[in-house]
N, C-alpha and C positions, 0 to 999 in steps of 0.2 A: 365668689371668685369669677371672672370674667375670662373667657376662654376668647371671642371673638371681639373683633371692632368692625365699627363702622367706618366705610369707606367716605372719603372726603373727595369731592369733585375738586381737581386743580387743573389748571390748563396753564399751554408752554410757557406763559410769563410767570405763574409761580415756581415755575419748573427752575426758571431764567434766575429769578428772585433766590431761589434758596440753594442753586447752585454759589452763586456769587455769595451770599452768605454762608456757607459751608469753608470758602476760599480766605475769607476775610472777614470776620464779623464786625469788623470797627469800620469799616465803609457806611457813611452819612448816607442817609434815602437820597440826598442828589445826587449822589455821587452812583446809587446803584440805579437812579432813573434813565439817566443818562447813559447807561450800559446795556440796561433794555430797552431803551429807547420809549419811554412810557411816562405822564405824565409823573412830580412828586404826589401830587394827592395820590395817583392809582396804585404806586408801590408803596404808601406808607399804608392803606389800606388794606392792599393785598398784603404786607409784613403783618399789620394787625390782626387780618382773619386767620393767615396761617397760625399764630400766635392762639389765638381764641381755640382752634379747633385743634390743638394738641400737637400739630405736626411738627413747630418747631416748640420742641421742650423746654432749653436752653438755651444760653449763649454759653462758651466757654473760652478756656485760654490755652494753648499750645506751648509747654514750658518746653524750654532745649534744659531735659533733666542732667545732663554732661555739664554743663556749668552752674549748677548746685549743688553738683556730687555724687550723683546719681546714675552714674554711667550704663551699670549695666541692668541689661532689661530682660528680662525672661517670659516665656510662657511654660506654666506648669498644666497639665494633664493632670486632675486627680478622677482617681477610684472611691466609689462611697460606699460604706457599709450600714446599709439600714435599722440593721437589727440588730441588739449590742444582747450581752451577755446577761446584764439584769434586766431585760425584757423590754428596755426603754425603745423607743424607735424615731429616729428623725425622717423627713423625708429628704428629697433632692432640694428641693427651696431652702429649706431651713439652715444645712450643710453651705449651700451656697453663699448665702446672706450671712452665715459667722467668717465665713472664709474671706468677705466682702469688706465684712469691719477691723481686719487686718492692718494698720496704717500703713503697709508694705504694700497693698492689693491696690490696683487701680481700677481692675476691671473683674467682674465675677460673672461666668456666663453658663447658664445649662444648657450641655446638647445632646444630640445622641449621636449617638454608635457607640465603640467597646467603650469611650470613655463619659462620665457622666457631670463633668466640670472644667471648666476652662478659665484657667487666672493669667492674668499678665499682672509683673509685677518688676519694684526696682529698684536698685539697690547702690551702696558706693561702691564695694567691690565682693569679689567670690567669697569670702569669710562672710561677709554680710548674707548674703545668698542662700550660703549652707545655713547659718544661726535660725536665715526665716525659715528653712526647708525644716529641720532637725527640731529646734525647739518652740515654732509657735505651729505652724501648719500642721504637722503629723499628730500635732497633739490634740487635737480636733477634732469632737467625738463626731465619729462618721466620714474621718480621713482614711481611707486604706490603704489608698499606695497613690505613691504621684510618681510622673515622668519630665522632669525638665527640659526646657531645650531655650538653651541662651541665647536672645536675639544678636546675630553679628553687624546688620544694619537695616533700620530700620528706613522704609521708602517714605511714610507718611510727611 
């Protein structure tokens, strides 16, 4: 398991580069050359090393989940319990990653302080909500308590 990484040397035009893609990812290399003012060979190249060297992971897509039914959106707070009754034991990752495969979960994050999980998650409406809360999350050995808090609007 790898605890540390390696730092990747970037400077302001990649800075430039993956600001604008963060913004927009379907913007063509000319279209982002011409923003940074940098040749297209320099930015498809600079797009490709950042690509090679891990930094951009992804591309993804920005659903408005309100128009496929999806209105509401929560973040829950869970509490984990490591050590279970017949001796089994999960850790924080493990907890995480079942909580992850949830088809309700979008997002599964370990952090610290009193809380040891963090989900964002979504739903069509509050019966939905409760159903995920009640019968699939709590059920989930190494679930011990969650805190909801339903997002009213979201800035992203």
């Amino acid at each position: 398991m790898e605890y540390y990484s390696i730092m990747v040397k970037i400077d302001k035009t990649d800075l430039m580069v993956l600001d604008i893609l963060k913004k927009n990812a379907k913007l063509t290399t000319s279209e982002i050359s011409k923003a940074v003012r940098k040749p297209i060979t320099t930015v498809h190249n600079r797009i490709k090393k950042l690509v090679k060297e891990g930094i951009i992971k992804n591309y993804t897509v920005i659903i408005d989940h309100k128009k496929i039914g999806n209105p509401i959106n929560a973040f829950v707070l869970v509490n984990a319990e490591y050590k279970f009754i017949d001796g089994d034991y999960k850790n924080q990752e493990e907890i995480a990653r079942a909580i992850k495969d949830l088809p309700e979960v979008e997002e599964s994050c370990i952090v610290t302080g009193t809380t040891d999980i963090v989900i964002r998650t979504r739903h069509k409406d509050i019966d939905s909500l409760n159903n995920f809360l009640v019968h699939k999350l709590r059920k989930i050995q190494g679930v011990a308590k969650t805190q909801t808090a339903i997002i009213l609007k979201d800035l992203t």
